[in-house]
TORFI-388149 format. One record per atom (N, C-alpha, C, O): y, x, z. Coordinates in steps of 0.001 Angstrom, whole numbers, padded with zeros to 6 digits, always signed. Layout:
N
YXZ
...
//
This chain:
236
+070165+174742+073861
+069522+175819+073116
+069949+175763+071658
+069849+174750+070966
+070507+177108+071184
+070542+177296+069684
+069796+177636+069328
+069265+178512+070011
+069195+177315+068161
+068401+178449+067111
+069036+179008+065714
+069652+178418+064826
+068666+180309+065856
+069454+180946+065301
+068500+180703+063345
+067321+180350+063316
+069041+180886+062433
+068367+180296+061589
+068623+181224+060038
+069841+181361+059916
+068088+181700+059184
+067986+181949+057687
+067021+181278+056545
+065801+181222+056698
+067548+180884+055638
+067248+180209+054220
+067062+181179+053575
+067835+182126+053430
+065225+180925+052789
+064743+181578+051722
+064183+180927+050468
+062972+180793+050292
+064893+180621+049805
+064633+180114+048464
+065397+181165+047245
+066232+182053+047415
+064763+180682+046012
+065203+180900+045126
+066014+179676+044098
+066274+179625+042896
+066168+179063+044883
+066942+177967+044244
+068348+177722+045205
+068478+177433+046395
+069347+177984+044088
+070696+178418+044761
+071424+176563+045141
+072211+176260+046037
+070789+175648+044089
+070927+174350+044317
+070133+173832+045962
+070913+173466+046841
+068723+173836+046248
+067701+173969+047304
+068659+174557+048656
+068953+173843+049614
+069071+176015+048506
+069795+176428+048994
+070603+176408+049878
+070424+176860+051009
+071903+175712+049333
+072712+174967+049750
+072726+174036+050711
+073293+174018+051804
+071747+172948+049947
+071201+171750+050631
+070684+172249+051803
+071090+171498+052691
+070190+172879+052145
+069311+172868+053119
+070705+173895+054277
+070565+173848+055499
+071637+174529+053794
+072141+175100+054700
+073378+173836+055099
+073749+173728+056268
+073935+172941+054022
+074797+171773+054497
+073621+170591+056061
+074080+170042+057063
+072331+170634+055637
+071921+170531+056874
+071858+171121+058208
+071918+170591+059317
+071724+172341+057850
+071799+173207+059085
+072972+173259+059773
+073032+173046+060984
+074156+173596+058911
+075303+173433+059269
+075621+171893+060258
+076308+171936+061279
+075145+170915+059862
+075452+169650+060532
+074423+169412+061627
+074328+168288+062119
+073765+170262+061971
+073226+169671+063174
+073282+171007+064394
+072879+172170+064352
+073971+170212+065436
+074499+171238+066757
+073878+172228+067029
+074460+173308+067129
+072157+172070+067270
+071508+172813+067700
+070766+174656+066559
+069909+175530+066683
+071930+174214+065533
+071596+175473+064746
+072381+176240+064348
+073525+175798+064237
+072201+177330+064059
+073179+178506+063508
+072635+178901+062575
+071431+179133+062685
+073308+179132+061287
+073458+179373+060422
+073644+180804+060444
+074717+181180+060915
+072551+181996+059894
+073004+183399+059809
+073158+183443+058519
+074310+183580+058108
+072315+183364+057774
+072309+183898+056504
+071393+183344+055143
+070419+182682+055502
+071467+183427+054341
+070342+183112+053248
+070116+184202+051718
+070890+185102+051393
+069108+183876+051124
+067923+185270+050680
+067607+184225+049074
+067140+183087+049129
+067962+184890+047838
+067312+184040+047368
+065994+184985+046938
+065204+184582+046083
+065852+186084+047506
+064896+186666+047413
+064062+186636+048490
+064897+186367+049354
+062983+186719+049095
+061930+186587+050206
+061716+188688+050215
+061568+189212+051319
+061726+189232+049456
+061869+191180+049617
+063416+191550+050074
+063744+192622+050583
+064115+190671+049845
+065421+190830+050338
+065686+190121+051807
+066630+190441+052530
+065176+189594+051980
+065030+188811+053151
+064419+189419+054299
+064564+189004+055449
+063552+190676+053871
+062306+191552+054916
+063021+192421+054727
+062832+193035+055777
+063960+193179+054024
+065110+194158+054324
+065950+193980+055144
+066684+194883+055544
+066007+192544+055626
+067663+192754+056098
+067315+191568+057319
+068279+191103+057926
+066178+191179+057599
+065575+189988+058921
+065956+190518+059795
+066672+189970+060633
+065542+191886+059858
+065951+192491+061548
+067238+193129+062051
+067520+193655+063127
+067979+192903+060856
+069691+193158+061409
+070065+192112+062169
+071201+192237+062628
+069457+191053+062479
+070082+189636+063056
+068626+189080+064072
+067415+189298+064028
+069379+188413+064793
+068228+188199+065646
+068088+186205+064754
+068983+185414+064457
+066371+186094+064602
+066279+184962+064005
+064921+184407+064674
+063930+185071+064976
+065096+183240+064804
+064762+182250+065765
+063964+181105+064525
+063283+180149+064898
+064149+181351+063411
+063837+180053+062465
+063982+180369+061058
+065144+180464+060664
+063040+180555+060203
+063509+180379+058714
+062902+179571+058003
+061718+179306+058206
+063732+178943+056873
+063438+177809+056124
+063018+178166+055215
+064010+178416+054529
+061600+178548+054281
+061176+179088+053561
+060510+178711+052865
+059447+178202+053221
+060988+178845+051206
+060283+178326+050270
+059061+178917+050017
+058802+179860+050765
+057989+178557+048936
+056740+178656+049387
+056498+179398+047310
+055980+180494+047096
+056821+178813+046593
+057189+179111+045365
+058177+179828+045353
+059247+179251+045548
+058207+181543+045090
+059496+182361+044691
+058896+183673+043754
+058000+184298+044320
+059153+183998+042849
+059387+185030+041558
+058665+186250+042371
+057485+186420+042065
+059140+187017+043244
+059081+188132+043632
+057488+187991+044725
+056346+188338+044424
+057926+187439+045852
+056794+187065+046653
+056720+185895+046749
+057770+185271+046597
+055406+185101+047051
+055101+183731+047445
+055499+183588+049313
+055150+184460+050109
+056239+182376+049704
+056098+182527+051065
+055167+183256+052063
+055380+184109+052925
+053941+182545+051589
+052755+182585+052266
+053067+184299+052338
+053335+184772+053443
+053022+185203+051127
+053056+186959+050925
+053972+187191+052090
+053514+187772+053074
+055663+186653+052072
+055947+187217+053117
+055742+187154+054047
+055991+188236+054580
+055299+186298+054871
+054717+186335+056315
+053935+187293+056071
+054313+188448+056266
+052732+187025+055611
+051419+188626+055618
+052163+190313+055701
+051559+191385+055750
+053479+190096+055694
+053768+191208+055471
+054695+191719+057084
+055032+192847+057445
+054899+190307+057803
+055721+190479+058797
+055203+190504+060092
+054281+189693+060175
+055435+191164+061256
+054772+191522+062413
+055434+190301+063034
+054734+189304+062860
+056619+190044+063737
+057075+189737+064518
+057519+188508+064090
+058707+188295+064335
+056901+187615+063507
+057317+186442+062778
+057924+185215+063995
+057510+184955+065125
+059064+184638+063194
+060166+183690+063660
+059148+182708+063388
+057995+182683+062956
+060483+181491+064031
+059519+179937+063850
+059749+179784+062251
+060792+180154+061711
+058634+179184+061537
+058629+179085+059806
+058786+177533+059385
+057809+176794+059506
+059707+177160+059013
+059523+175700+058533
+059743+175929+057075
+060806+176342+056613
+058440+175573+056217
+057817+175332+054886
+058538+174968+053921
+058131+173843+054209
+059369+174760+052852
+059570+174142+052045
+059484+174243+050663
+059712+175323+050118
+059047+172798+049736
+058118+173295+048392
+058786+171692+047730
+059683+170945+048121
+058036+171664+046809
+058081+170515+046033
+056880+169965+045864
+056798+168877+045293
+055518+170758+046427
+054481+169846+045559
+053295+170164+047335
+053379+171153+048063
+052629+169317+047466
+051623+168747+048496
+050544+169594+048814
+049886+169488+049849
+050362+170411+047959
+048825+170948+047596
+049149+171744+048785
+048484+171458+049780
+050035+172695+048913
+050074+174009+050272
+050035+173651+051023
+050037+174634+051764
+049953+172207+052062
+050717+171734+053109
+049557+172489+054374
+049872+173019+055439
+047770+172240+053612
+047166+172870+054292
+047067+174239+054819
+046482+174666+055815
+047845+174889+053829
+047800+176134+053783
+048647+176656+054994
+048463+177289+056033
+049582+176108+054371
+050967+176277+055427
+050453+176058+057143
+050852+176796+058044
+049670+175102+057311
+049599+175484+058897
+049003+175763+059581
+049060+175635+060804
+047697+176586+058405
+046923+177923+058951
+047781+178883+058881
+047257+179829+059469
+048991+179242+058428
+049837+180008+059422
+050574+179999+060224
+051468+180842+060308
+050366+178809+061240
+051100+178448+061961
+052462+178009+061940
+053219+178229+062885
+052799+177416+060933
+054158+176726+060524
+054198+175776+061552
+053292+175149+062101
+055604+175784+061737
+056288+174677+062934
+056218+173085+062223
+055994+172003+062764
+056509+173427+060778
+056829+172366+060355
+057149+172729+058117
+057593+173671+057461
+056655+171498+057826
+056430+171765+056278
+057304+170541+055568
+057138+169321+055596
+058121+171219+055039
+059112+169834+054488
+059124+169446+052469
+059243+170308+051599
+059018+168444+052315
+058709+168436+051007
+059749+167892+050248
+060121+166728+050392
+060195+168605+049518
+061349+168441+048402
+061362+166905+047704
+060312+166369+047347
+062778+166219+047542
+063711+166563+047889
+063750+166263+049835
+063015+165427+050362
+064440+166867+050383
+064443+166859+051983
+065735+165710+052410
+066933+165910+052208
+065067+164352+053113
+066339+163943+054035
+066567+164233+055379
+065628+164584+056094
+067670+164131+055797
+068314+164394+057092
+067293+164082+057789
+066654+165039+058226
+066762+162584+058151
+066332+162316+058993
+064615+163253+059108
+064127+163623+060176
+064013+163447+057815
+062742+164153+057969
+062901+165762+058481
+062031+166363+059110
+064263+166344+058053
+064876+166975+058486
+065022+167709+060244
+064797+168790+060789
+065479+166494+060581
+065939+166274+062356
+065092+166484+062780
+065099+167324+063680
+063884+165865+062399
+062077+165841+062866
+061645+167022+062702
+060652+167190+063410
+061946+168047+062028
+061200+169041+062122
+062056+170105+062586
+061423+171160+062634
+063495+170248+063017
+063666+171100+064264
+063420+170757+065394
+062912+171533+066203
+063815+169201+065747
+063354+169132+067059
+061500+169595+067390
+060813+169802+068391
+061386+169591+066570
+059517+170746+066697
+059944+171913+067072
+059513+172355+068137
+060813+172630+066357
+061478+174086+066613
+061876+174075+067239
+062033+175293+067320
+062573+173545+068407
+063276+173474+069772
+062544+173208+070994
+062878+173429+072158
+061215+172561+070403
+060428+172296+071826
+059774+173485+071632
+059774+174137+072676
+059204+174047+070704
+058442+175112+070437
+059156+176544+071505
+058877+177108+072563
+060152+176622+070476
+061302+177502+071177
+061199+177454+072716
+060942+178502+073308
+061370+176386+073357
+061455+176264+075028
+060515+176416+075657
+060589+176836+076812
+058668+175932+074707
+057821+176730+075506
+057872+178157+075257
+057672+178782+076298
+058144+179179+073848
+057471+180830+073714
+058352+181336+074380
+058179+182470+074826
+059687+180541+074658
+060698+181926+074615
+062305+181002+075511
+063428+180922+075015
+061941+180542+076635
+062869+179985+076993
+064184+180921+077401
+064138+182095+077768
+065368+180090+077241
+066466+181054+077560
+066508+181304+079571
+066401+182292+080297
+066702+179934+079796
+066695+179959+081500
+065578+179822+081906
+065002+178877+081366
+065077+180285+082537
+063682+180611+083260
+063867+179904+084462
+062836+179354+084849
+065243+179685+085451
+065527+178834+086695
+066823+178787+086671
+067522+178751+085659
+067226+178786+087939
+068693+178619+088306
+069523+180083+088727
+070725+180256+088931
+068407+181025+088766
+068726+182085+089288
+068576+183618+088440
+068734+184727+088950
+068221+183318+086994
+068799+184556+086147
+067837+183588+084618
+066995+182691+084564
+068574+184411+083633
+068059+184219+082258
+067063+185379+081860
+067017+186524+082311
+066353+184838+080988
+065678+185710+079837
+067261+186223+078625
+068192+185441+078815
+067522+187103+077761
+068180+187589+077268
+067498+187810+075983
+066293+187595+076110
+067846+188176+074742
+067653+189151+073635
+068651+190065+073558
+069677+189591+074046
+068824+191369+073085
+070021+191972+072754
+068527+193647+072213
+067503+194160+072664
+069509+193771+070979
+068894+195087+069950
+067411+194648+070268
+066695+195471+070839
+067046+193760+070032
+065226+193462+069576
+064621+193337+070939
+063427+193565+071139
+065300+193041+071695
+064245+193719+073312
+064787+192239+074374
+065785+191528+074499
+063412+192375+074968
+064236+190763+076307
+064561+192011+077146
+064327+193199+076924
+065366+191198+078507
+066280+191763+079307
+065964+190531+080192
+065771+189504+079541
+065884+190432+081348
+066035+189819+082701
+067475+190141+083001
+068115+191095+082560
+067867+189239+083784
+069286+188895+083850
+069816+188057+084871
+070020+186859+084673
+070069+188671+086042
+070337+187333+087114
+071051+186845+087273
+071760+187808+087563
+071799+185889+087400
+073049+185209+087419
+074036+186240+088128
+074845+187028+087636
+073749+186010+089241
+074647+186755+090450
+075181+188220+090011
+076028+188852+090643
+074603+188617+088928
+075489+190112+088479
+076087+190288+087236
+076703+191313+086946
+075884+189007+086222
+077201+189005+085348
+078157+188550+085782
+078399+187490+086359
+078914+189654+085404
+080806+189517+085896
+081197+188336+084783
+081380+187162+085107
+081281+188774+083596
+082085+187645+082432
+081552+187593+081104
+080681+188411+080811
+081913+186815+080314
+081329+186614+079232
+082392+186888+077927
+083497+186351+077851
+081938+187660+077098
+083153+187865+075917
+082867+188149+074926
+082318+189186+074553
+083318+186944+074135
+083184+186389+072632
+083480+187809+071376
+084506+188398+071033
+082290+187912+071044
+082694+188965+069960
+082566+188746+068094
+081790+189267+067292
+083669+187772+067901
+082970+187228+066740
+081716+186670+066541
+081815+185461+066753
+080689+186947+066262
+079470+186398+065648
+078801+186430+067266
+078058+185561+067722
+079125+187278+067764
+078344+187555+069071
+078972+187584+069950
+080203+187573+069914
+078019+187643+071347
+078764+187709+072953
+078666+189206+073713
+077694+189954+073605
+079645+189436+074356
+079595+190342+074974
+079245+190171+076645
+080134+189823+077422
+077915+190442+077086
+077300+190148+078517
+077546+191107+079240
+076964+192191+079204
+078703+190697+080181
+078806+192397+081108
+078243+191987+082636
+078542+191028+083348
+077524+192841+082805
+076636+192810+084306
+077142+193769+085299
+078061+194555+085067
+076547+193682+086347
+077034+194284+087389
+076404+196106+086554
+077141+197085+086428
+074953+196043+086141
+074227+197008+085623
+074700+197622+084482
+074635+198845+084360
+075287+196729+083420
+075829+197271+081976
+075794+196120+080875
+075085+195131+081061
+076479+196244+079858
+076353+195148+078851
+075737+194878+077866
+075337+195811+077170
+075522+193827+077570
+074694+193222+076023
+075381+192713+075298
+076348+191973+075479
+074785+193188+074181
+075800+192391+072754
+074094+191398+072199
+072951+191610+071795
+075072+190250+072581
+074324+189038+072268
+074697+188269+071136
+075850+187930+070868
+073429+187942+070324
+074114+186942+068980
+073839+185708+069527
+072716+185255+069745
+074960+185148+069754
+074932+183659+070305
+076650+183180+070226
+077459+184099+070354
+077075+182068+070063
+078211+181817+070267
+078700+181074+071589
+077967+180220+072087
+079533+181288+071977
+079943+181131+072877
+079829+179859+074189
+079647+179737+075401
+080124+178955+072744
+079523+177528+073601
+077805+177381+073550
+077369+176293+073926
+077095+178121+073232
+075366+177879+073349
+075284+178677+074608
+074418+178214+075350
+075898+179729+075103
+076059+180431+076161
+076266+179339+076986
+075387+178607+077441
+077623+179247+077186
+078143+178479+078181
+077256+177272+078851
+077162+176743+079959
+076498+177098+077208
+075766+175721+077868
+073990+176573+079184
+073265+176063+080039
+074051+177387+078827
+072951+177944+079572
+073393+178125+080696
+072571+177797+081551
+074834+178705+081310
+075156+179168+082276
+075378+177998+083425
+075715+176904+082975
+075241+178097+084719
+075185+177087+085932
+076707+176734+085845
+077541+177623+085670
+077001+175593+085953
+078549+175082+086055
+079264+175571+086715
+080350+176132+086571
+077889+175098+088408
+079012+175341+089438
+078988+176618+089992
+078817+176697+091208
+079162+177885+089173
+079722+179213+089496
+080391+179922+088041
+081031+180953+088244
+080299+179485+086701
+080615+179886+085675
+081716+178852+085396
+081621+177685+085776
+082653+179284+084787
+083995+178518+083896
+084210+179328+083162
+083940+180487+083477
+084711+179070+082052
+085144+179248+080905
+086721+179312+080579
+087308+178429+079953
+087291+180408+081060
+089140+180432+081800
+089773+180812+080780
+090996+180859+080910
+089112+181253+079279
+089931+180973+078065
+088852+181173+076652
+087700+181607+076683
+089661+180691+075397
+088643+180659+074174
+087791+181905+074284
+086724+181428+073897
+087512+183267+074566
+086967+184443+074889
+086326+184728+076190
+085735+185763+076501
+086506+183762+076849
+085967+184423+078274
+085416+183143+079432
+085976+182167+079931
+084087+183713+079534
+083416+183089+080738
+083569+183997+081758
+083348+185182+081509
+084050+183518+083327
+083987+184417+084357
+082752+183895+085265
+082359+182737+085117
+082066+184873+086328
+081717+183854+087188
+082575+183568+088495
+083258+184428+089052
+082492+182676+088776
+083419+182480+090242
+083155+183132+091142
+084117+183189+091908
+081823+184013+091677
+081934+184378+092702
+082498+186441+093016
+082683+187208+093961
+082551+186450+091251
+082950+187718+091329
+084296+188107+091440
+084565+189212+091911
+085588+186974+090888
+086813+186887+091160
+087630+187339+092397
+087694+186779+093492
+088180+188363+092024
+088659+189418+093209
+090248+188463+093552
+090580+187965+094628
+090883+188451+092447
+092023+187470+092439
+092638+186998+090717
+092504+187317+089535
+093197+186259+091398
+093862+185683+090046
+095566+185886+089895
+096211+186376+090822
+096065+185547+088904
+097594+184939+088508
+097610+183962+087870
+096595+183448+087398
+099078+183405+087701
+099425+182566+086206
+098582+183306+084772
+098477+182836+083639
+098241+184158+085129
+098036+184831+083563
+096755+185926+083177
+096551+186557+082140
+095962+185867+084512
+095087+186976+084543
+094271+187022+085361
+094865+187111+086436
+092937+187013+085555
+091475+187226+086559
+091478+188461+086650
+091430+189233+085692
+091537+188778+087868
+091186+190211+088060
+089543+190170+088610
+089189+189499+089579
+088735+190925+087886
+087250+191449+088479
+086855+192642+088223
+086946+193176+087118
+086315+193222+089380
+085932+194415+089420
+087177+195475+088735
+086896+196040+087677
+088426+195698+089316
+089776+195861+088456
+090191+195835+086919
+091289+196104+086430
+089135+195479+086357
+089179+194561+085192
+090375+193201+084643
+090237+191997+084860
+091208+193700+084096
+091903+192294+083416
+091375+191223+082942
+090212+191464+082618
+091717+189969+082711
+090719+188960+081895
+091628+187775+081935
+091895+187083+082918
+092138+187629+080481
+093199+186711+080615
+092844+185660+080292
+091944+185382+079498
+094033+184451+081324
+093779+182933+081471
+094538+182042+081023
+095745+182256+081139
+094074+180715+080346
+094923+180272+079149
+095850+179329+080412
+095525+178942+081535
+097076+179202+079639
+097699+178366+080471
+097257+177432+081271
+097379+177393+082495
+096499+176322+080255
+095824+175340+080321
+094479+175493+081337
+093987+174484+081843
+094115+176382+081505
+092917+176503+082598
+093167+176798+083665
+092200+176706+084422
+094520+177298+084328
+094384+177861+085752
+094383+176283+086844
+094370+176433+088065
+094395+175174+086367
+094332+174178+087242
+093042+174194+087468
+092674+174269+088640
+092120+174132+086471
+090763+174170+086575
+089942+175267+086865
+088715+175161+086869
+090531+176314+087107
+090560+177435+087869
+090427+177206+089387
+089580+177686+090141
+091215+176560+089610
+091932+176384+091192
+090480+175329+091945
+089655+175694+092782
+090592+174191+091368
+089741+173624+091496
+088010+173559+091795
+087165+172966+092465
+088164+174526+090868
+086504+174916+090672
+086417+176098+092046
+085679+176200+093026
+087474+176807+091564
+086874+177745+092856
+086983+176944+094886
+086353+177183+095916
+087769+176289+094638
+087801+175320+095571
+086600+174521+096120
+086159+174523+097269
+086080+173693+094814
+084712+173436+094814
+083856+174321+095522
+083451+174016+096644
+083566+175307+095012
+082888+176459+095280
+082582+176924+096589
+081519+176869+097206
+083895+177476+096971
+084004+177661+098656
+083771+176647+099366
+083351+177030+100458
+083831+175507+099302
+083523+173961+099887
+082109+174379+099971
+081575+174758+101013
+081471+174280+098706
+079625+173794+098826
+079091+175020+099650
+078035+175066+100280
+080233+176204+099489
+078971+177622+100112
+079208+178297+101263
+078464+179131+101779
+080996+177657+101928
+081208+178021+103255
+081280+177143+104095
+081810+177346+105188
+080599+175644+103639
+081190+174751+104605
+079590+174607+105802
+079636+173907+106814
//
């Protein structure tokens, strides 16, 4: 599981710091950062966000103001310099309240709060047999068995189903890691197929649903294999 993540401070030093953390630990993505908290409620819902790191002291609004102002509030982890709010902070249900200056390790401790949190409100896999989704503000049910492939669109994924597609903000490998092994591969830097939709292949190309979908050199062994696998466990 990723969480998708934005920084709100007014301290461009604070800032930083806190996004060189984010940046270094696997389970986060880095969208964006606000040194305004009114600039931050302009522009939250262009991106889908899962987590913001939010200072509690800022010029324009006080943390605490922007939440009161937000319906659909992300997971909130706190950050300040001084003790007195801490109560405050988790009568609004803050995940987690971090106190300036911030180390890694107090750090680590308070996403892994955001990640268990995350897996009870809003899990991605629900079983073995379809996902929960986000795509344009809305969940989507999603069963395995009718996405054809997966395709990397810069910042986001492109989910094509048997039904129609989603543009998902997720990268590619947080995908991959959701998807079941043994029917999904990953047959080049852009593209997850599933195995059972593969009409045929080449040296150079998956054909599905007469769809092209090209295969890196380097994968058609593991191509071969997997689908091999495959037919073994489900026709034998």
């Amino acid at each position: 599981m990723t969480l998708n993540c934005v920084v709100v401070d007014d301290s461009k030093i604070q800032r930083l710091s806190i996004i060189k953390l984010i940046k270094g630990h696997d389970s986060l993505n880095f969208i964006d950062e606000y040194s305004s908290a009114l600039i931050c409620k302009e522009n939250l819902y262009n991106h889908q966000v899962d987590l913001i790191f939010l200072d509690i002291e800022m010029p324009d609004l006080t943390g605490f103001q922007f939440l009161d102002l937000l319906e659909n509030k992300p997971q909130i982890i706190f950050i300040t310099g001084k003790t007195q709010y801490a109560f405050k902070a988790f009568n609004y249900d803050a995940t987690d309240y971090l106190h300036k200056p911030i180390t890694r390790e107090r750090f680590n401790a308070a996403v892994n709060k955001a990640l268990k949190q995350q897996k009870l409100k809003n899990p991605i896999n629900v079983d073995d047999n379809y996902m929960i989704i986000r795509s344009k503000h809305k969940k989507h049910k999603v069963f395995n068995r009718n996405i054809k492939w997966v395709e990397a669109l810069g910042d986001y994924i492109k989910l094509v189903t048997d039904e129609k597609s989603f543009i998902i903000l997720s990268t590619m490998k947080a995908f991959e890691n959701e998807l079941p092994e043994e029917k999904f591969l990953r047959i080049h830097k852009s593209y997850i197929v599933n195995l059972t939709k593969i009409e045929r292949f080449s040296p150079k190309m998956v054909e599905i649903d007469n769809s092209e979908i090209p295969l890196s050199r380097n994968k058609k062994t593991l191509l071969v294999d997997a689908l091999k696998t495959f037919e073994r466990h489900n026709y034998n």
